[in-house]
N, CA, C and O of each residue as an XYZ file, in Angstrom:
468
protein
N      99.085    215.168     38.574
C     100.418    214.752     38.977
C     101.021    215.841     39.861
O     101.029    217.027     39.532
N     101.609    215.290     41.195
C     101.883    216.659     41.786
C     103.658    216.867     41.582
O     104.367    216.099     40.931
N     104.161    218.175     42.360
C     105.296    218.329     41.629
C     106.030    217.013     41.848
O     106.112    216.373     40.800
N     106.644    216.359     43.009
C     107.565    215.461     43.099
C     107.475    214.298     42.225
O     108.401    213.497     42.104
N     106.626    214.228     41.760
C     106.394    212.923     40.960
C     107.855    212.996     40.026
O     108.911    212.393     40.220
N     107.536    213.841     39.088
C     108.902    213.881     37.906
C     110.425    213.603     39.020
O     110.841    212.450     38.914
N     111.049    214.284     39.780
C     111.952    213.846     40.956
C     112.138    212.805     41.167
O     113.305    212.427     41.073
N     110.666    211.431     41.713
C     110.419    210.441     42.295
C     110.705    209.345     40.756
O     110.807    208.175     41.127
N     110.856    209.503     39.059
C     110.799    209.335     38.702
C     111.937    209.302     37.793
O     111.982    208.397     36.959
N     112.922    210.232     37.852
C     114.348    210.677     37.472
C     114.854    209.947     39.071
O     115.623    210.832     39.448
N     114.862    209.333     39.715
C     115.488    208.812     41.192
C     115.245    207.229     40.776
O     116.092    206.344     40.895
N     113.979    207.074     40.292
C     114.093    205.499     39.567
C     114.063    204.998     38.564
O     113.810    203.802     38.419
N     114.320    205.818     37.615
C     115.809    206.201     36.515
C     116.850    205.242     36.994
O     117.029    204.070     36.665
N     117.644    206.162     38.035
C     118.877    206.424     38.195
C     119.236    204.915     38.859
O     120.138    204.196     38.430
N     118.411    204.599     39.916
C     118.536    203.126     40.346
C     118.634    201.978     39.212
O     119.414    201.042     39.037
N     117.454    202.480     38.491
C     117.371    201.052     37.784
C     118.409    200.870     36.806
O     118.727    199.735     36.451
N     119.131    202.213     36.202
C     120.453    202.246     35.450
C     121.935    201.724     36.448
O     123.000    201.235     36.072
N     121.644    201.929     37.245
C     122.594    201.109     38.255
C     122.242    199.850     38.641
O     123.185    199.189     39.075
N     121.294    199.369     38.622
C     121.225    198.038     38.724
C     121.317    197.206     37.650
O     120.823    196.082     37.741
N     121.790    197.510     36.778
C     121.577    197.145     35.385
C     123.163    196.485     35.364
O     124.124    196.977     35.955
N     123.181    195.238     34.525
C     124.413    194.860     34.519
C     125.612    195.740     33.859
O     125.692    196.042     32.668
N     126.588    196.109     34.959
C     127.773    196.855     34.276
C     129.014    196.247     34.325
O     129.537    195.815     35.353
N     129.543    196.211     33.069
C     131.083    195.487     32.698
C     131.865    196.546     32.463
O     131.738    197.771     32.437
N     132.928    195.543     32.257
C     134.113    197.279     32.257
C     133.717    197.540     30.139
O     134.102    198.599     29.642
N     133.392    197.072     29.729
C     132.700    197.560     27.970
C     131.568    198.629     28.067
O     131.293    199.453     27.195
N     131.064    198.503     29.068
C     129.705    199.646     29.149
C     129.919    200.721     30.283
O     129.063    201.582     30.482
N     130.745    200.672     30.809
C     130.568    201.416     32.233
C     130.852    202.397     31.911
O     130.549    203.275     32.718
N     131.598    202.892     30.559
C     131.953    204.635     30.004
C     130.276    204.900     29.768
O     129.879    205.899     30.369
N     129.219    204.158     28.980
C     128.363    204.308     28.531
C     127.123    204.765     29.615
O     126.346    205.708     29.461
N     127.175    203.870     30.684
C     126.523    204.009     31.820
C     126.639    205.390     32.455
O     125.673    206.153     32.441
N     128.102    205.813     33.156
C     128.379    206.546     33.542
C     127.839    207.966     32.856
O     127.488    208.922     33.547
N     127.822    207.968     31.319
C     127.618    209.399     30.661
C     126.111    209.119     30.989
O     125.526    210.198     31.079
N     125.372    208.178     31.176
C     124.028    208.571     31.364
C     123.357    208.753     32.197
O     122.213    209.185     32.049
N     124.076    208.371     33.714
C     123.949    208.626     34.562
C     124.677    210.274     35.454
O     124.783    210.619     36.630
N     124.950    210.755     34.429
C     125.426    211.768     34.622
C     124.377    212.817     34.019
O     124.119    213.826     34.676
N     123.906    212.645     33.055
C     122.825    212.726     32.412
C     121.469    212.823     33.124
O     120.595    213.673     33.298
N     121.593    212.171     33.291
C     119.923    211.539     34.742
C     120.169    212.619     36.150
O     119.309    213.353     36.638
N     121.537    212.467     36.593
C     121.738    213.736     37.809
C     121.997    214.981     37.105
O     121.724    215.919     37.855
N     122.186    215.160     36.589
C     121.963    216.695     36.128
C     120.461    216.832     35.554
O     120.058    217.955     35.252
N     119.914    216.094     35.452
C     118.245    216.546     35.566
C     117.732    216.466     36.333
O     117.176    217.548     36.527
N     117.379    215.469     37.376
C     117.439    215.139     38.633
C     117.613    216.483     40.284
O     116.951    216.737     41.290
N     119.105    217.042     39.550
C     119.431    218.470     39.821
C     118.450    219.512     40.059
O     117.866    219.945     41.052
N     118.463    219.787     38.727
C     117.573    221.184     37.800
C     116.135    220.850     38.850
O     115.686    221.810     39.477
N     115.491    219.546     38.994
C     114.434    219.202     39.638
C     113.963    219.447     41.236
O     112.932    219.719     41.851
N     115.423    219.169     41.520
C     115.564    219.008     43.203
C     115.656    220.741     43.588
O     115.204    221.311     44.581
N     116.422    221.327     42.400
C     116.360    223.112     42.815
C     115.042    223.750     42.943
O     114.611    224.565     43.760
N     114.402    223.049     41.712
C     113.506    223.763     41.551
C     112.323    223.631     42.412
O     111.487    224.525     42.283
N     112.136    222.925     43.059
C     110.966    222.084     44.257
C     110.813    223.647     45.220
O     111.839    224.327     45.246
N     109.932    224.039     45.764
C     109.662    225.026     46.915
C     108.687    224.660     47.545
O     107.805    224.163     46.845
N     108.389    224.738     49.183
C     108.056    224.070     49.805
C     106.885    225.231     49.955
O     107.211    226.374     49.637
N     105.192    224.932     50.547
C     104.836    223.870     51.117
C     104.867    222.645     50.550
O     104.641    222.701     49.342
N     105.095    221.383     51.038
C     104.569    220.054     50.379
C     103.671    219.764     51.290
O     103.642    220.013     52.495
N     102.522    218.899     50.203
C     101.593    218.648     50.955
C     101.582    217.060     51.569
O     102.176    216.302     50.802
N     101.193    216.576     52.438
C     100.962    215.235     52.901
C     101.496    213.875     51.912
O     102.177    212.990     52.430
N     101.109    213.822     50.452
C     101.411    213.258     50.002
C     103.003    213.099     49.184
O     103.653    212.086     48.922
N     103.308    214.676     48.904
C     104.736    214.988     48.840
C     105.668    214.929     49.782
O     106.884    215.033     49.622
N     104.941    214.719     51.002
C     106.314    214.258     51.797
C     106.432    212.667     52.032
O     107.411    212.156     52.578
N     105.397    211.993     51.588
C     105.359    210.516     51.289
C     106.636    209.974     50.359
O     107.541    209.162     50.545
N     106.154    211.027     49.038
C     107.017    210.621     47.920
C     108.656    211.032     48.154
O     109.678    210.533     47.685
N     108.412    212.321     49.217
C     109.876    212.857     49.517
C     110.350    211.870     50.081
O     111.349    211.584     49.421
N     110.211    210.915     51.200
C     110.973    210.045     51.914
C     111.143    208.726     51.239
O     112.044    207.952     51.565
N     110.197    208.447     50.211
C     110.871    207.255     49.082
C     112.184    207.293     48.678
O     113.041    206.446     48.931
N     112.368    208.751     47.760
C     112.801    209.437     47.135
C     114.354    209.318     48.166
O     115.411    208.987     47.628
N     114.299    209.545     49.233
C     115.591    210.106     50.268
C     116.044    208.164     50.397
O     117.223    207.833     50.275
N     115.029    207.180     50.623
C     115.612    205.893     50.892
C     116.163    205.529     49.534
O     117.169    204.824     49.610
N     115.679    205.891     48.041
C     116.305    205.212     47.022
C     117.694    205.496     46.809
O     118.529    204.850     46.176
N     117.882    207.359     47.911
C     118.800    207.948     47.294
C     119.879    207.299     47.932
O     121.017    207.284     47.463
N     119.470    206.640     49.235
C     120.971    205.667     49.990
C     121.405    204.640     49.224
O     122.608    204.380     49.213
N     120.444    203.852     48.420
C     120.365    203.064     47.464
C     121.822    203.246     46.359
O     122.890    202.673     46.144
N     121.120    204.310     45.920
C     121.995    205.244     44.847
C     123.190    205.259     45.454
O     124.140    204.531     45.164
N     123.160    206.052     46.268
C     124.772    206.219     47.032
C     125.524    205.116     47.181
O     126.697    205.296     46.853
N     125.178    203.710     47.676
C     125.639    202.877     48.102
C     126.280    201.905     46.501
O     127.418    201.436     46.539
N     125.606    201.766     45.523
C     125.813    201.207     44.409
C     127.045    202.351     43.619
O     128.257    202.169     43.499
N     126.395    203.271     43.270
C     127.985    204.420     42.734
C     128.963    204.427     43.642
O     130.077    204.572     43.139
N     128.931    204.300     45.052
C     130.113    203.882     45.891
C     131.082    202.342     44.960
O     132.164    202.405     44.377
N     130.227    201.195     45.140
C     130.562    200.107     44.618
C     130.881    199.927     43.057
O     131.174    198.797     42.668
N     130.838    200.954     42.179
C     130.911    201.518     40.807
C     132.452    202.274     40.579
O     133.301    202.136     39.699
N     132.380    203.201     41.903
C     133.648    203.999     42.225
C     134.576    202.534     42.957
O     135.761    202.457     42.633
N     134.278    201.956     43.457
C     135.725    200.948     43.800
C     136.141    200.325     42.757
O     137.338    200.421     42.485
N     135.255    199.519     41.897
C     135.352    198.813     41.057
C     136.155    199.400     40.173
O     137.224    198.805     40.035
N     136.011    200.418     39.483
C     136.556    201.739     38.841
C     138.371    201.669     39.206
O     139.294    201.217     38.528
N     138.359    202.192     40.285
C     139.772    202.171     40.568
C     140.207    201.082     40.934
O     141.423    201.036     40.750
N     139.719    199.991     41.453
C     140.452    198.792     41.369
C     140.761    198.194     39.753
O     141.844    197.639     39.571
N     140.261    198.260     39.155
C     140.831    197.735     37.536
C     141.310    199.392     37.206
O     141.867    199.277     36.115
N     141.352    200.339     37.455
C     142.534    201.062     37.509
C     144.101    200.490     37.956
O     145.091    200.328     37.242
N     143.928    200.271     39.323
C     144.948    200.099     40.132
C     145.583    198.571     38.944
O     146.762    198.627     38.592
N     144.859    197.560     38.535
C     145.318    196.230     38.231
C     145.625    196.829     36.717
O     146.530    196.020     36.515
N     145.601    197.425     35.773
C     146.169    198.118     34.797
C     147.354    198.797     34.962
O     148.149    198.474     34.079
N     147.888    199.773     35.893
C     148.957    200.428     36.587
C     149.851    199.128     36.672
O     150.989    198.963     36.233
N     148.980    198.195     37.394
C     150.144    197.143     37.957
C     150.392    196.368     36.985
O     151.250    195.541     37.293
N     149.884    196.237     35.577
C     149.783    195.257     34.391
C     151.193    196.379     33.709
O     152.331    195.978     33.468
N     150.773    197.566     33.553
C     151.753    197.836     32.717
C     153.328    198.190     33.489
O     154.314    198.222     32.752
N     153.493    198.440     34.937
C     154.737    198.189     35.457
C     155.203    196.656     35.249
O     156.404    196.523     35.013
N     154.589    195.729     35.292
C     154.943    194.127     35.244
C     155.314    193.958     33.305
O     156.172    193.167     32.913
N     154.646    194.681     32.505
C     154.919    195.035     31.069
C     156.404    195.382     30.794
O     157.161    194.916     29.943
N     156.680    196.595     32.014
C     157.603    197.496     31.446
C     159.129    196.635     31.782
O     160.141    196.667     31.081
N     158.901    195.784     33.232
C     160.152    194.907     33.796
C     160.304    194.163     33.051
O     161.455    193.779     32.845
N     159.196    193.611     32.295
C     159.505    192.409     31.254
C     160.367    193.058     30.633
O     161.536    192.811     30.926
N     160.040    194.301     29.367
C     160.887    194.628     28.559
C     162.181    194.808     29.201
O     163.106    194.307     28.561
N     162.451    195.293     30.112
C     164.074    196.075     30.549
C     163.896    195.630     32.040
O     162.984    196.132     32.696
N     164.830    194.601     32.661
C     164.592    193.763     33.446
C     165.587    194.685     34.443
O     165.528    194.870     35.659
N     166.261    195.045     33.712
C     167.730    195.779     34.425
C     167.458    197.233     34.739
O     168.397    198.005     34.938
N     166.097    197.655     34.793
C     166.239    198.797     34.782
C     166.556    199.544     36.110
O     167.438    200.397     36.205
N     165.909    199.220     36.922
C     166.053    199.448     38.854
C     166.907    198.696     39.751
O     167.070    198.751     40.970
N     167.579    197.736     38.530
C     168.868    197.537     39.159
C     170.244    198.077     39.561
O     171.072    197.502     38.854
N     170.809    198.890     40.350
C     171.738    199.126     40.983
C     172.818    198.394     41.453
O     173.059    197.935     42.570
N     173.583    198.358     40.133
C     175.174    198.120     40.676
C     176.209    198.724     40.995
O     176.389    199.879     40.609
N     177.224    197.986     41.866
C     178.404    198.913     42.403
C     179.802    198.251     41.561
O     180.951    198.587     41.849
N     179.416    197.131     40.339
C     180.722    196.717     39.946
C     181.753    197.454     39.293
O     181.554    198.407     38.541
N     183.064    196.892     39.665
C     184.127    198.092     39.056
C     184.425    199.092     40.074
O     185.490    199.663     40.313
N     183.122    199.210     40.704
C     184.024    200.167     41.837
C     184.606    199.750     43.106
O     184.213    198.851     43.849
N     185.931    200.797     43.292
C     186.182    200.111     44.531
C     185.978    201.254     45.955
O     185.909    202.456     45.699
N     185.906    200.863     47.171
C     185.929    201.120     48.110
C     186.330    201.764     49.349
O     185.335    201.770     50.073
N     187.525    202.425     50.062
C     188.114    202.382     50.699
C     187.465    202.479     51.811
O     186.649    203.398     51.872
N     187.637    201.499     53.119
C     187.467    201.249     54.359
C     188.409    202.368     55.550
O     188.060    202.477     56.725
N     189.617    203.114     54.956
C     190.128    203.674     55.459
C     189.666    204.704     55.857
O     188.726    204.989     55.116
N     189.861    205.833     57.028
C     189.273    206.870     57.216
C     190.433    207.423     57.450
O     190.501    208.619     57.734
């Protein structure tokens, strides 16, 4: 087995845990393990020193296309993320008007005016 293999192998890990169905019930679960997977992944990618031979740079350029892969899905993980962020924010301001309807309302009654200068 040459070195990149373990690399080429923690990289399709990491895909196939992202392709894996994620709901907002698992995505804390996902996330810690995929955090998990890049920090080994890490330790791996440091540790690599070059020459590579012919076949390690085969596995290196797999390795670099899965990683757009990767990128492109935790992109779509990270929107998803803050969009049911953002619709929670907006659930509990629409919560809070219910309770106290009057709250950002601004009145001027009772007072009066003068137009005079």
């Amino acid at each position: 087995m040459n070195r990149l293999q373990a690399l080429y192998q923690q990289t399709e890990n990491i895909e196939k845990l992202l392709t894996s169905r994620i709901s907002s019930a698992n995505r804390q679960e996902i996330i810690d393990q995929l955090n998990v997977l890049i920090e080994k992944r890490s330790e791996l990618t440091f540790s690599m020193k070059p020459p590579y031979t012919e076949e390690e740079m085969n596995i290196g350029k797999q390795v670099l296309s899965m990683n757009e892969a990767i990128e492109k899905k935790m992109e779509q993980l990270f929107a998803d993320l803050k969009m049911e962020m953002k619709q929670i924010q907006q659930q509990k301001k629409s919560n809070q008007s219910y309770i106290n309807p009057y709250k950002h309302v601004q009145t001027m009654d009772g007072m009066y005016m003068d137009k005079k200068k």
